[in-house]
N, CA, C and O of each residue as an XYZ file, in Angstrom:
612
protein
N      95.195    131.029     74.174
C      95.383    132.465     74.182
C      96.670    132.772     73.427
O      97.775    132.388     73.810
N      96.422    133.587     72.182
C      97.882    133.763     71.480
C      98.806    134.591     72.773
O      98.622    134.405     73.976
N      99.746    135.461     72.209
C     100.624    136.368     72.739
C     101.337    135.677     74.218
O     101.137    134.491     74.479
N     102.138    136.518     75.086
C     102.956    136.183     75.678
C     102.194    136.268     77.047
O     101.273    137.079     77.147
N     102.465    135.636     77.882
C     101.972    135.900     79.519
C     102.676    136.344     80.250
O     103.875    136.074     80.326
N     101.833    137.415     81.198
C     103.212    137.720     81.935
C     102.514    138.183     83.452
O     101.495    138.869     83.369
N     102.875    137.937     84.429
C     102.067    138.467     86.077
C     102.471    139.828     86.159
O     103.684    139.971     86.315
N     101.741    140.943     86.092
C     101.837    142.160     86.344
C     101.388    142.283     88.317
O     100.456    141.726     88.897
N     102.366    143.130     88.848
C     102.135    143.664     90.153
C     101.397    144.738     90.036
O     101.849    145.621     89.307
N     100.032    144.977     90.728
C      99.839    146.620     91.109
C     100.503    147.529     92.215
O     101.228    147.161     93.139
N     100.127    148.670     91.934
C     101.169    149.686     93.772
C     100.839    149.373     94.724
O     101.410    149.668     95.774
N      99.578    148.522     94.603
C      98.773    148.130     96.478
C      99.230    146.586     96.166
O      98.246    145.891     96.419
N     100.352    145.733     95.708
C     100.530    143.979     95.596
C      99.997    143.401     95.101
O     100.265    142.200     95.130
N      98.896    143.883     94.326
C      97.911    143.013     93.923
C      98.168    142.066     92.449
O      97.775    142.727     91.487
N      98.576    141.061     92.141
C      99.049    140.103     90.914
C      98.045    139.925     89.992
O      97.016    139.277     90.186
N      98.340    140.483     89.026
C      97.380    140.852     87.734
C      98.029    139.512     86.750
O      99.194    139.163     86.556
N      96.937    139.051     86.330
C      97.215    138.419     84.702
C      96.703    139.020     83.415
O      95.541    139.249     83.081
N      98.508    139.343     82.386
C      98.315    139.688     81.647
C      99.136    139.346     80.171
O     100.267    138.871     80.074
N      98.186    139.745     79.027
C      99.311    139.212     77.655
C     100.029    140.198     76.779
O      99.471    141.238     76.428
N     100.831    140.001     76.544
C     101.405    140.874     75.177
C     101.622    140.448     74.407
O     102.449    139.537     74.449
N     100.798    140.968     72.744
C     100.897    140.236     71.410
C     101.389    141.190     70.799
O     100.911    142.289     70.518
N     102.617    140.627     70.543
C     103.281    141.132     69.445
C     103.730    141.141     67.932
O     104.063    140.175     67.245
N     103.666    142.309     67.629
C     103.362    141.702     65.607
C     104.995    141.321     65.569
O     105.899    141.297     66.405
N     104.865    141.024     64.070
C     105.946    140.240     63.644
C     106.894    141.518     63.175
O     108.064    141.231     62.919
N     106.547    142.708     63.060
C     107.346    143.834     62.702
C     107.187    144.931     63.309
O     106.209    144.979     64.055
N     108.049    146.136     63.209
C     108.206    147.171     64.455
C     107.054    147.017     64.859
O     106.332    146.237     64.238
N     106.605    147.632     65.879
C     105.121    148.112     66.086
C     104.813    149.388     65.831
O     105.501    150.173     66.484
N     104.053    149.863     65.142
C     103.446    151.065     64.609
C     103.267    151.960     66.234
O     103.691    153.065     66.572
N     102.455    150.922     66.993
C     102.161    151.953     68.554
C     101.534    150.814     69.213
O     101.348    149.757     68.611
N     101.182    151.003     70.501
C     100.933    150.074     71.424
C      99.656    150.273     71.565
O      99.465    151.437     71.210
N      98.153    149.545     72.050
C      97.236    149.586     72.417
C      96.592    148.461     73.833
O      96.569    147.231     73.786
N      96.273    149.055     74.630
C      96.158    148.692     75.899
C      94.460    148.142     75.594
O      93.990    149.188     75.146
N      93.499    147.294     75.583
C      92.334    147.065     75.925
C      92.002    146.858     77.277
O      92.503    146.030     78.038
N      91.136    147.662     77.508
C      90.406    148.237     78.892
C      89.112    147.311     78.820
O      88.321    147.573     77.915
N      88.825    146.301     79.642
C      87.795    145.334     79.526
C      86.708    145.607     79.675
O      86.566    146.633     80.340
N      85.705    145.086     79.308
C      84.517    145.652     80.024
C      84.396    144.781     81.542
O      85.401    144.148     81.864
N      83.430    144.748     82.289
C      83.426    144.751     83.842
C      82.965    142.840     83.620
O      81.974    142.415     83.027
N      83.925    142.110     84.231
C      84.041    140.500     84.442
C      84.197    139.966     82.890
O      84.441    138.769     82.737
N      84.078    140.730     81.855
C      84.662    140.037     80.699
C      86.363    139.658     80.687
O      87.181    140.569     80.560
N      86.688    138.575     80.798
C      87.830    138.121     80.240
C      88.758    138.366     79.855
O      88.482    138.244     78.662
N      89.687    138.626     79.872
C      90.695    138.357     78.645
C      90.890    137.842     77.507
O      91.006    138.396     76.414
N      90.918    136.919     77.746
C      90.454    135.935     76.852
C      89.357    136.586     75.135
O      89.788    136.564     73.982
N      87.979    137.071     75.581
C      87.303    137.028     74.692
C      88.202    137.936     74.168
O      88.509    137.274     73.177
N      88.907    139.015     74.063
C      89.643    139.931     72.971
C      90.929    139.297     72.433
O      91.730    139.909     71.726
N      91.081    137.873     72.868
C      92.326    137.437     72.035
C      92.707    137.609     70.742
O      93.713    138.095     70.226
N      91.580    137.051     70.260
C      91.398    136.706     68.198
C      91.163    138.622     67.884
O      91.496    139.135     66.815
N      90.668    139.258     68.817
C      90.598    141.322     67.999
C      92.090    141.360     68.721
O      92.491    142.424     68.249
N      93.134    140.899     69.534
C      94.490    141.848     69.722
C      95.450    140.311     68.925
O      96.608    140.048     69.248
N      94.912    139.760     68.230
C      96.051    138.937     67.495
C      96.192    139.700     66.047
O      97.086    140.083     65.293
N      94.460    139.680     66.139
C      94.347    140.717     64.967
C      95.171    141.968     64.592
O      96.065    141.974     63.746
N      94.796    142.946     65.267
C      95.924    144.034     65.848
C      97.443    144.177     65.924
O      98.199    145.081     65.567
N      97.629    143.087     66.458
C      99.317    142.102     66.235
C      99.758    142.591     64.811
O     100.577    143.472     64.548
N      98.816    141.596     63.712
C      98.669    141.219     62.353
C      99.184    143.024     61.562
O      99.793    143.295     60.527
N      98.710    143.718     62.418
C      98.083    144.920     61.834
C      99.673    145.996     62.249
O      99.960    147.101     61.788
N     100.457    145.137     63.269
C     101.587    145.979     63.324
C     101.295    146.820     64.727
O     101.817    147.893     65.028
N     100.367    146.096     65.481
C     100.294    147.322     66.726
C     100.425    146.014     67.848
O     100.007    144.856     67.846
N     101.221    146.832     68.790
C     102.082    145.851     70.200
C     100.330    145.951     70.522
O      99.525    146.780     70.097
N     100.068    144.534     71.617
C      98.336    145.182     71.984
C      98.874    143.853     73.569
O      99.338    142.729     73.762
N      98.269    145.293     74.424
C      98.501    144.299     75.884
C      96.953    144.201     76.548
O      96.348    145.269     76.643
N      96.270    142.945     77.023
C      95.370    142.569     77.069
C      95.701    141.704     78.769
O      96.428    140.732     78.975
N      94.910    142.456     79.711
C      95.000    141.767     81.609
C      93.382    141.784     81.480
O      92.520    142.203     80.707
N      93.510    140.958     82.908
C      92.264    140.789     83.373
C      92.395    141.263     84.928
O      93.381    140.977     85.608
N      90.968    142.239     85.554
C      90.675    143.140     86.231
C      90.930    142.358     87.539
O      90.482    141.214     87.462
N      91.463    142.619     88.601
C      91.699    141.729     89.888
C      90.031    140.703     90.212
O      88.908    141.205     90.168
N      90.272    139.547     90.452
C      89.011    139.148     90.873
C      88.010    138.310     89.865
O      87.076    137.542     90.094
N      88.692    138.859     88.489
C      88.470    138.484     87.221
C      88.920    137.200     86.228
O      90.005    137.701     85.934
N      88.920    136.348     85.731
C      89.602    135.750     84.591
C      90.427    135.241     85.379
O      90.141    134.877     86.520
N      91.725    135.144     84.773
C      92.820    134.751     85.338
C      93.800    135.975     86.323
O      94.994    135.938     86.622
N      93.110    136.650     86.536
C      93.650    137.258     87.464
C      92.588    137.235     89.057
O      92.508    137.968     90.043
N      91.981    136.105     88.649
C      91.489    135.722     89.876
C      91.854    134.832     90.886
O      92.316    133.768     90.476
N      91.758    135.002     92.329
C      92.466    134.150     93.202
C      91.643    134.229     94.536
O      91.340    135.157     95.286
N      91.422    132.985     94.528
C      90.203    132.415     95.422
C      88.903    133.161     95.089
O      88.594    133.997     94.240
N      88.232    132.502     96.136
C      87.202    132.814     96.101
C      86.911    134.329     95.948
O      87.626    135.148     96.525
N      85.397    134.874     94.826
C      85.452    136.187     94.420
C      84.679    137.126     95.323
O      84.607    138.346     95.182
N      84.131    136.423     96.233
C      84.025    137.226     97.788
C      85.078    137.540     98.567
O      84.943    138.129     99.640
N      85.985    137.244     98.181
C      87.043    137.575     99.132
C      87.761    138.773     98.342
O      88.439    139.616     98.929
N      87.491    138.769     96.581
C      88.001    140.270     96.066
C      87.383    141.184     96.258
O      86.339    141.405     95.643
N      88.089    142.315     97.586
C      87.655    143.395     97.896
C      87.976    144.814     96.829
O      88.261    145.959     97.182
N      87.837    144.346     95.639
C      87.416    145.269     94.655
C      86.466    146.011     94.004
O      85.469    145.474     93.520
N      86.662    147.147     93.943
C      85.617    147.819     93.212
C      86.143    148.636     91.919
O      87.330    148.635     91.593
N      85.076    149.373     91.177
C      85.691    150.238     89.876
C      86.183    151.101     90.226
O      86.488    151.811     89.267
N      86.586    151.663     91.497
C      87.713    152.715     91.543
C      89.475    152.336     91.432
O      90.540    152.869     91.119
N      88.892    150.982     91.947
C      90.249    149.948     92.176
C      90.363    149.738     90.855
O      91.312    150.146     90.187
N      89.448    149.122     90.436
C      90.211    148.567     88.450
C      90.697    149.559     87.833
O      91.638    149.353     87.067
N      90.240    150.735     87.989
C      91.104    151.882     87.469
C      92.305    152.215     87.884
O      93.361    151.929     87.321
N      92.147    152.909     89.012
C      92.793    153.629     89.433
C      94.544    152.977     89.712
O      95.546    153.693     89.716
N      94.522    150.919     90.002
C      95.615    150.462     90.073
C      95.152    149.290     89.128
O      96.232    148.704     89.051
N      94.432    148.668     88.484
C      94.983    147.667     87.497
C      94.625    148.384     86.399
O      95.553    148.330     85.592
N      93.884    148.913     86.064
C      93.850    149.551     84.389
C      95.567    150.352     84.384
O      96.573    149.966     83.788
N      95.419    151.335     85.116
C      96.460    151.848     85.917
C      97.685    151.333     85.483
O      98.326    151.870     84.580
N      98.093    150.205     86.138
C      99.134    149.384     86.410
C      99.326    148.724     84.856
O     100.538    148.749     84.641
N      98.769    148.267     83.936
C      98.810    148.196     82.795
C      99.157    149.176     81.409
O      99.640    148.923     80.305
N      98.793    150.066     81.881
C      98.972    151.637     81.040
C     100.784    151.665     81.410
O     101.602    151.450     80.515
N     101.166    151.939     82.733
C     102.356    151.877     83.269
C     103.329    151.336     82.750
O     104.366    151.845     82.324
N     102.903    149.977     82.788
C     104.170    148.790     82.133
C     104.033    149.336     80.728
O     105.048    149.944     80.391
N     103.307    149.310     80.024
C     103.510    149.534     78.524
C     104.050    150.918     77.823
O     104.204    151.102     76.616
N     104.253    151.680     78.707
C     104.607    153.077     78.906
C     106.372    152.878     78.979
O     107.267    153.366     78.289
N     106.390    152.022     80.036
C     107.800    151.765     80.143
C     108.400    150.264     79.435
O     109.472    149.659     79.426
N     107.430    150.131     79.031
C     108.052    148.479     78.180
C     108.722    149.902     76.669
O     109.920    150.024     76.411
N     108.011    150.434     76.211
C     108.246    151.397     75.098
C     107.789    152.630     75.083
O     106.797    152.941     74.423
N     108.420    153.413     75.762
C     107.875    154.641     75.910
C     108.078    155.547     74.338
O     107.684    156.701     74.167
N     108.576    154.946     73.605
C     108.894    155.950     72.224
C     107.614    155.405     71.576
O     107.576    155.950     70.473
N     106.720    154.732     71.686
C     105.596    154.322     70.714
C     104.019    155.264     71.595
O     103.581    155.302     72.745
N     103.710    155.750     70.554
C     102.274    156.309     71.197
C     101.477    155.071     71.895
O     101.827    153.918     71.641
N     100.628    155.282     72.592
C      99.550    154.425     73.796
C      98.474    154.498     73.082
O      98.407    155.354     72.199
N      97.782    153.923     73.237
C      95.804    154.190     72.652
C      95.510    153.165     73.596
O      96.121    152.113     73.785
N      94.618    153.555     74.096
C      93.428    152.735     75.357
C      91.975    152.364     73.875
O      91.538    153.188     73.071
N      91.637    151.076     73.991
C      90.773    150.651     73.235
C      89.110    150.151     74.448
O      88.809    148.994     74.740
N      88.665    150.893     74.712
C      87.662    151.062     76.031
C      86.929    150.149     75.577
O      86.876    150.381     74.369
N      85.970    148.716     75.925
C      85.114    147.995     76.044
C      84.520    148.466     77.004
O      85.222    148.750     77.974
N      82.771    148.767     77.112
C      81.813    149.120     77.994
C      82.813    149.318     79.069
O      83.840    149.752     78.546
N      82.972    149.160     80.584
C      83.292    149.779     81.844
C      84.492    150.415     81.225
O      84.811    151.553     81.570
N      85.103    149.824     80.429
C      86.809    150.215     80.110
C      86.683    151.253     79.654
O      87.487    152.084     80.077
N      85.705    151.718     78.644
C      85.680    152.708     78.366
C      84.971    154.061     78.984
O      85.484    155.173     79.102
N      83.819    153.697     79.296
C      83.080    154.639     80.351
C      84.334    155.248     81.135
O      84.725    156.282     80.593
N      85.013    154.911     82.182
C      86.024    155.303     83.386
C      87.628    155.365     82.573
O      88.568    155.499     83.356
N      87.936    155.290     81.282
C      88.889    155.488     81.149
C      89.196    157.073     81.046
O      90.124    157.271     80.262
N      88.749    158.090     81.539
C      89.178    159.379     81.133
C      89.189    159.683     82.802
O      89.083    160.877     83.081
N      89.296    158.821     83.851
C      89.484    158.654     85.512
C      90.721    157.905     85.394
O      91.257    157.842     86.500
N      91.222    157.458     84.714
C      92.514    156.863     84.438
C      93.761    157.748     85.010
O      93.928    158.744     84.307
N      94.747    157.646     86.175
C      95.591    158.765     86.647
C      96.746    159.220     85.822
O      97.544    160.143     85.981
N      96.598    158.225     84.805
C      97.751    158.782     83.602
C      97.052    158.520     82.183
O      97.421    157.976     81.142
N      95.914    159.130     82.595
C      95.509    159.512     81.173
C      96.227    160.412     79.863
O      96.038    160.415     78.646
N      97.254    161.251     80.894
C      98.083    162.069     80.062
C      99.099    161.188     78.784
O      99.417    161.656     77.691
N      99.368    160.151     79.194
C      99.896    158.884     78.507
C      99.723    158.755     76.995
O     100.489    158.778     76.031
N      98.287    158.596     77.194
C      97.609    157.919     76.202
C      97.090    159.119     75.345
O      96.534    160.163     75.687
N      97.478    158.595     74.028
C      97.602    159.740     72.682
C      95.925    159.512     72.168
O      95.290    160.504     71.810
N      95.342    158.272     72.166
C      93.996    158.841     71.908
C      93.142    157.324     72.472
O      93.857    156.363     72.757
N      91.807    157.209     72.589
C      90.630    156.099     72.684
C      89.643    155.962     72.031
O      88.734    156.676     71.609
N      90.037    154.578     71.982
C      88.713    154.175     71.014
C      87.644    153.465     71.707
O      87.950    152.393     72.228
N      86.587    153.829     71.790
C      85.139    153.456     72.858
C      84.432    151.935     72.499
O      84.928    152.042     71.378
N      83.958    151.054     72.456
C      83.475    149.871     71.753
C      81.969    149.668     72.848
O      82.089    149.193     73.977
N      80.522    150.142     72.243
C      80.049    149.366     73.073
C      79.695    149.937     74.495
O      79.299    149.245     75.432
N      79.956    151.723     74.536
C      80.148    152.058     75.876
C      78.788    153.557     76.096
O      78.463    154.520     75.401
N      78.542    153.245     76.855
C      76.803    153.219     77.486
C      76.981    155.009     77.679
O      78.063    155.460     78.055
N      76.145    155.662     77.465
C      76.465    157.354     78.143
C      75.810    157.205     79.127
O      76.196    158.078     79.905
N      74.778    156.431     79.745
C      74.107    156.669     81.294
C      72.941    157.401     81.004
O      72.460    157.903     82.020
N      72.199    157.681     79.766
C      71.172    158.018     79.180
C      70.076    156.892     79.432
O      70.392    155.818     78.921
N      68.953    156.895     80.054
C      68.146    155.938     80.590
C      66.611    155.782     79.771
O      65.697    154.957     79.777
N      66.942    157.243     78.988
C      65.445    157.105     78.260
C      64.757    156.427     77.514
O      63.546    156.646     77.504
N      65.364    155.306     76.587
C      65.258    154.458     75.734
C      64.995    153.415     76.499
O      64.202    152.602     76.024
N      65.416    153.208     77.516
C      65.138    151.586     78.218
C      63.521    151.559     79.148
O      62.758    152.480     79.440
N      63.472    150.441     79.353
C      62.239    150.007     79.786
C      61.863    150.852     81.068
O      62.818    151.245     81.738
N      60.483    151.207     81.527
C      60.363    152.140     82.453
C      60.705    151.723     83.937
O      60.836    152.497     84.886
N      60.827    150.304     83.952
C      61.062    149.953     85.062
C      63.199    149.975     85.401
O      63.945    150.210     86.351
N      63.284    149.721     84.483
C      64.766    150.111     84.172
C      65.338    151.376     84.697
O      66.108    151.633     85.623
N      64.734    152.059     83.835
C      64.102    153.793     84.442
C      64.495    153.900     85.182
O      65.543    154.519     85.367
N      63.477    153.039     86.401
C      63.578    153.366     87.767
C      64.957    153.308     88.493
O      65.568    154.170     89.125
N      65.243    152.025     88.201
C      66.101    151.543     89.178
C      67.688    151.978     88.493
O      68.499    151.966     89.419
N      68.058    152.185     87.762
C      69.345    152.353     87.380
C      69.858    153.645     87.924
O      71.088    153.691     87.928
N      69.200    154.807     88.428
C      69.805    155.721     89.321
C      70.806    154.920     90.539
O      71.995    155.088     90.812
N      69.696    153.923     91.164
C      70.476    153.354     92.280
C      71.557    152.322     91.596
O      72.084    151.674     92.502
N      71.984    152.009     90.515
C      73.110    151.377     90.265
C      74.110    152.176     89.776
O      75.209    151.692     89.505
C-alpha cells in the first residue's frame, strides 16, 4: 500500500485504518475516497497514488469492520451505514479538514460512498463530489425477480 498509515479514532472510540498519499509538491486540494460497502482500501491504492502524481493530498480508510480496520470477528461489528457515515466517513472528512483546512475537500464517492455521501454531517466541508459507479435505486432495468426483492433491501 503506497502512502502513509495512520489509526484514526472516531467520536464513539472506534479505531479506523487509514492512509495519506502525498504528492511530491504543494497539494492542489485534498480528496477523501468514500468506499464502496466491504471494498478495501487497498483496491484504490494505485487511483490515490495516482492522484498523489497529479498534485492532490488523497486520504483513503477502511469502514469499521472492514479491511484493516477490522477487529475480530465481523459479527461482533455492530455496524451499520448510518454508522459508516455518520462517524467513520465522518471522522475522515474531519482529520483532513484539520490536517489542512486552507486546501478545498472533494469526497470521490465509490457505490455506498457515494450514494450516502450528501448524509455526510459535514457535508458543508466539502467543495464538490465525484460519484464512481453509484446506483440511483432505479429497479427497472434489472431482472424481474430483482424487482421484487430489492424494495426489502
Amino acid at each position: 500500500m503506497s502512502g502513509t498509515r495512520f489509526t484514526l479514532q472516531t467520536q464513539d472510540g472506534q479505531q479506523l485504518t487509514a492512509y495519506r498519499h502525498e504528492p511530491s509538491c504543494l497539494p492542489r486540494a485534498q480528496v477523501v475516497i468514500a468506499p464502496g460497502m466491504a471494498i478495501p482500501q487497498g483496491f484504490y491504492a494505485t487511483f490515490a497514488a495516482f492522484l498523489a502524481r497529479l498534485g492532490y493530498r488523497v486520504w483513503t480508510f477502511d469502514y469499521r469492520g472492514m479491511g484493516e480496520s477490522r477487529q475480530g470477528p465481523l459479527r461482533r461489528c455492530k455496524a451499520d451505514i448510518t454508522t459508516w457515515i455518520a462517524m467513520d466517513l465522518e471522522s475522515i472528512v474531519q482529520h483532513a479538514t484539520k490536517h489542512d483546512a486552507t486546501l478545498p475537500l472533494f469526497l470521490l464517492g465509490h457505490s455506498l460512498g457515494g450514494q450516502t455521501a450528501p448524509l455526510l454531517p459535514s457535508i458543508g466541508k466539502v467543495a464538490g463530489l465525484v460519484n464512481i459507479a453509484v446506483g440511483s435505486g432505479a429497479t427497472r432495468h434489472n431482472h424481474p425477480r430483482v424487482q421484487r426483492t430489492a424494495p426489502l433491501l
